[in-house]
C-alpha positions in Angstrom: -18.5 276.5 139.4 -15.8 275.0 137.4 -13.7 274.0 140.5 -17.5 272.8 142.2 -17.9 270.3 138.5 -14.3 269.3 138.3 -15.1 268.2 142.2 -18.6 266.7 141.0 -16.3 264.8 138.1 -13.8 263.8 140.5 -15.7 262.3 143.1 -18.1 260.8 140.0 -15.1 258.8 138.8 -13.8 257.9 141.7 -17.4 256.6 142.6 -17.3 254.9 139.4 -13.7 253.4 139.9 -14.8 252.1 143.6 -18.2 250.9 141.6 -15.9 248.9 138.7 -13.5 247.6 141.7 -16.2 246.5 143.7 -18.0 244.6 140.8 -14.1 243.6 140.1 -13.8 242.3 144.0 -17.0 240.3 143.5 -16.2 239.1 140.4 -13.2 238.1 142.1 -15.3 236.5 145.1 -17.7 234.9 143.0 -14.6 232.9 141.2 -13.2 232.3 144.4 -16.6 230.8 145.7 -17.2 229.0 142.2 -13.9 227.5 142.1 -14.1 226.5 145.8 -17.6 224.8 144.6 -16.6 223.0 141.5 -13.0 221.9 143.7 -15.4 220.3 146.5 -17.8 218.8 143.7 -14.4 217.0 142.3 -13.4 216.0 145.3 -16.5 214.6 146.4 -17.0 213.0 143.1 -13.6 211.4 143.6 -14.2 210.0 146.7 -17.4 208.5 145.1 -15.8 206.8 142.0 -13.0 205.9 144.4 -15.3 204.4 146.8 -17.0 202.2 143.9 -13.7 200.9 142.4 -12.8 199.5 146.0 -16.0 198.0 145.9 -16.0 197.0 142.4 -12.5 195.0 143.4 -14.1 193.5 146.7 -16.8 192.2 144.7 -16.3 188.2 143.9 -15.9 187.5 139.8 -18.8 186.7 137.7 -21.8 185.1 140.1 -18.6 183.5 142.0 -20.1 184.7 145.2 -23.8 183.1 144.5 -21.3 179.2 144.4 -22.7 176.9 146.8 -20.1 175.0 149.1 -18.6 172.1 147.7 -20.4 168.9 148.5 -18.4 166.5 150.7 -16.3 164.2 149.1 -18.2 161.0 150.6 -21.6 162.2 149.4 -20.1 162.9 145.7 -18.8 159.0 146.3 -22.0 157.9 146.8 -23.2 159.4 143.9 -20.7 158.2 141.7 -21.1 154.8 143.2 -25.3 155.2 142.2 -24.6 156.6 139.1 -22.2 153.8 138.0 -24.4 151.2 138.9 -27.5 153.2 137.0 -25.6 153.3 133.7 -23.5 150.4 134.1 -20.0 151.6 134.4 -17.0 149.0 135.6 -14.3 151.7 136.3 -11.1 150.4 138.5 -7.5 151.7 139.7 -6.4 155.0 138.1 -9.2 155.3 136.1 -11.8 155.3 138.2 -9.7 158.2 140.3 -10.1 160.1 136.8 -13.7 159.1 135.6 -14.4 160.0 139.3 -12.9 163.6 139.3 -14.2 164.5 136.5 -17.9 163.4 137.7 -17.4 165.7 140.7 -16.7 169.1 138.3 -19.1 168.2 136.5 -21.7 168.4 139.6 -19.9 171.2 141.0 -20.6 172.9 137.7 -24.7 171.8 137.5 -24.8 173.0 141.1 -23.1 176.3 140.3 -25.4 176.7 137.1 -28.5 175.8 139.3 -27.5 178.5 141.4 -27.0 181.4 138.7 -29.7 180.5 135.9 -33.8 180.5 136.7 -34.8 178.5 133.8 -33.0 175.5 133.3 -32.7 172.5 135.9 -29.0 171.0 135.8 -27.9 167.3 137.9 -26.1 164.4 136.5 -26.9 162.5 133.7 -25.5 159.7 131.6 -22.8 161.9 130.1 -21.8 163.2 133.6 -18.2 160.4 133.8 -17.3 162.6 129.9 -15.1 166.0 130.4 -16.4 168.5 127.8 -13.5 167.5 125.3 -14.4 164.1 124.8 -18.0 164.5 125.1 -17.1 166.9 122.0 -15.0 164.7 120.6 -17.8 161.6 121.1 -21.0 163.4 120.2 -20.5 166.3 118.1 -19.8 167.6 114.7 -17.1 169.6 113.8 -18.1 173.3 112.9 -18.3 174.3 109.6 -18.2 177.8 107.7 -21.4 179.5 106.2 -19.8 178.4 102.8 -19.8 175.1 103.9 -23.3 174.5 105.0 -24.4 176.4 101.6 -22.6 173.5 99.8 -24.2 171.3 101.7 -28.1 172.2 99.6 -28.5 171.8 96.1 -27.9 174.5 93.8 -31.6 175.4 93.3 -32.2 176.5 96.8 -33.8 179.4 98.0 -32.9 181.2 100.6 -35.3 183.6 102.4 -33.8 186.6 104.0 -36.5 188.0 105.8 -39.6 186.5 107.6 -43.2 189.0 108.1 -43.1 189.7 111.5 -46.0 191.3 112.5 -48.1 190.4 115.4 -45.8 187.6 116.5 -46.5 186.4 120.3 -43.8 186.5 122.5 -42.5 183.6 122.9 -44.0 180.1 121.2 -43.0 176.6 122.1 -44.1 173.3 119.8 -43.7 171.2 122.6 -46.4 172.7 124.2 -48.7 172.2 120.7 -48.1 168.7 120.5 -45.9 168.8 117.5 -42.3 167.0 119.5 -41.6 163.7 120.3 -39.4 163.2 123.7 -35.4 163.4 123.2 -34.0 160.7 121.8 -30.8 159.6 122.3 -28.0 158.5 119.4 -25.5 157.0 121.8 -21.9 156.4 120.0 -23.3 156.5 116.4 -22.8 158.9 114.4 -26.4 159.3 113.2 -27.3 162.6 113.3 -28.3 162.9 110.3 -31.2 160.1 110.8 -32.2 162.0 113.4 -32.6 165.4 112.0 -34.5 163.8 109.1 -37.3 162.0 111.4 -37.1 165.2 113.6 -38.0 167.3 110.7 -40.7 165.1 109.4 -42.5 164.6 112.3 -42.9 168.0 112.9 -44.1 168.8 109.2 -46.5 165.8 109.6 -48.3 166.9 113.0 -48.5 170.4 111.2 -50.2 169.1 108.4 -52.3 166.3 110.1 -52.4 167.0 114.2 -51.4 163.7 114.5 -47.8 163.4 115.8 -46.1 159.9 115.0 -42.6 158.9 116.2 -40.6 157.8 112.9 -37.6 155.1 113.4 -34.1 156.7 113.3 -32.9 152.9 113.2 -35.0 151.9 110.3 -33.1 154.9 108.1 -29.5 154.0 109.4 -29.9 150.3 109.0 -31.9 150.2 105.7 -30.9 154.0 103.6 -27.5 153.3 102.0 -28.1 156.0 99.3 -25.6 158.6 97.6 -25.3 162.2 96.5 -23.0 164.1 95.5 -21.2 166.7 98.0 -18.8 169.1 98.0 -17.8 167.7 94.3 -17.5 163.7 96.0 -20.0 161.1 95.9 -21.1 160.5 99.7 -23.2 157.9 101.1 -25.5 157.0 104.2 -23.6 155.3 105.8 -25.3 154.3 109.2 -23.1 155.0 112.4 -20.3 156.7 109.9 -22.4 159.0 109.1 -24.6 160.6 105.8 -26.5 163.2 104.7 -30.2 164.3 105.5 -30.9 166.2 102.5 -31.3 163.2 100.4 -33.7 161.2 103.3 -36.1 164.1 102.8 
């Protein structure tokens, strides 16, 4: 009986070694298979990412590939030739050549923006002859500093930090309410600050009245020649030179 057990035991724990080497063997498979899996998901997720970066470097820069064709050099001639006759430009030798490559980036660059935006409608206009730096230089102000535009209002002032904003609509427009007048334009004078002034005011007046009534820029630069102090220096309105639109109000 001892001899049959000792047989039973044997055969028992060999049955159990077979059992713990299978299990190890399928262990061993099932790493083998999982490894394989997760080796084929790299690979196929390489492929992918390098499949996108060679598209990613096939594809054009920006909107580059939504550019129209350049226009033809004649047809951009004529339009130079219409637009200097339109807003009275005399242009001759080397200048002309400039006045007249500039023109053409600029409708290059309305064309390219007509083609990219949904919105906005871009062509030629009075300014078109002007490369950005000098219409810079011509028409606008030079940036200043938070700290700078706080000097600009008296000491007194209020700021509000934060606005209610419930039930706001989406979007709002005053144009569409009646309360704009149609651009105006300033030309060469530095008159800004006229213009802000009667651009505020009008605005404030059809709010308060419904009636919207275009004020005179011109009657403010030729006529307001008053002072304040600013930034520790008494400045003036000074027509074209400029002034200051917190003292018009």
């Amino acid at each position: 009986m001892n001899v049959g057990a000792n047989n039973v035991t044997t055969w028992a724990l060999a049955l159990n070694w077979n059992v713990v080497v299978i299990a190890g063997v399928k262990r061993q498979l099932l790493w083998l298979v999982t490894s394989q899996t997760i080796f084929l998901k790299m690979k196929f997720v390489a492929v992918v990412l390098l499949a996108v970066a060679v598209a990613v470097m096939a594809m054009p820069n920006g909107y580059d590939h939504l550019r129209p064709a350049a226009l033809a050099e004649a047809e951009v001639q004529n339009m130079f030739t219409a637009f200097m006759s339109e807003h009275e430009r005399v242009y001759v030798g080397a200048e002309k050549q400039k006045r007249f490559h500039i023109f053409r980036t600029n409708v290059e660059k309305a064309r390219y923006l007509n083609a990219i935006t949904r919105n906005n409608v871009y062509g030629v206009t009075k300014f078109s002859d002007l490369s950005e730096q000098e219409f810079n230089n011509m028409y606008l102000m030079k940036p200043k500093s938070p700290e700078q535009i706080r000097k600009m209002f008296p000491a007194n002032t209020q700021v509000v930090k934060s606005f209610p904003s419930n039930d706001l609509p989406e979007s709002f427009d005053w144009r569409q309410k009646g309360a704009v007048t149609d651009v105006k334009n300033q030309g060469a004078c530095g008159s800004c600050w006229a213009f802000s002034t009667t651009g505020n005011i009008e605005g404030q007046n059809f709010i308060k009245t419904k009636k919207l009534v275009s004020l005179s820029e011109q009657q403010l630069v030729d006529c307001d020649h008053e002072c304040v102090q600013y930034e520790g220096q008494q400045s003036c309105d000074d027509g074209c030179n400029g002034g200051k639109f917190i003292s018009r109000f």
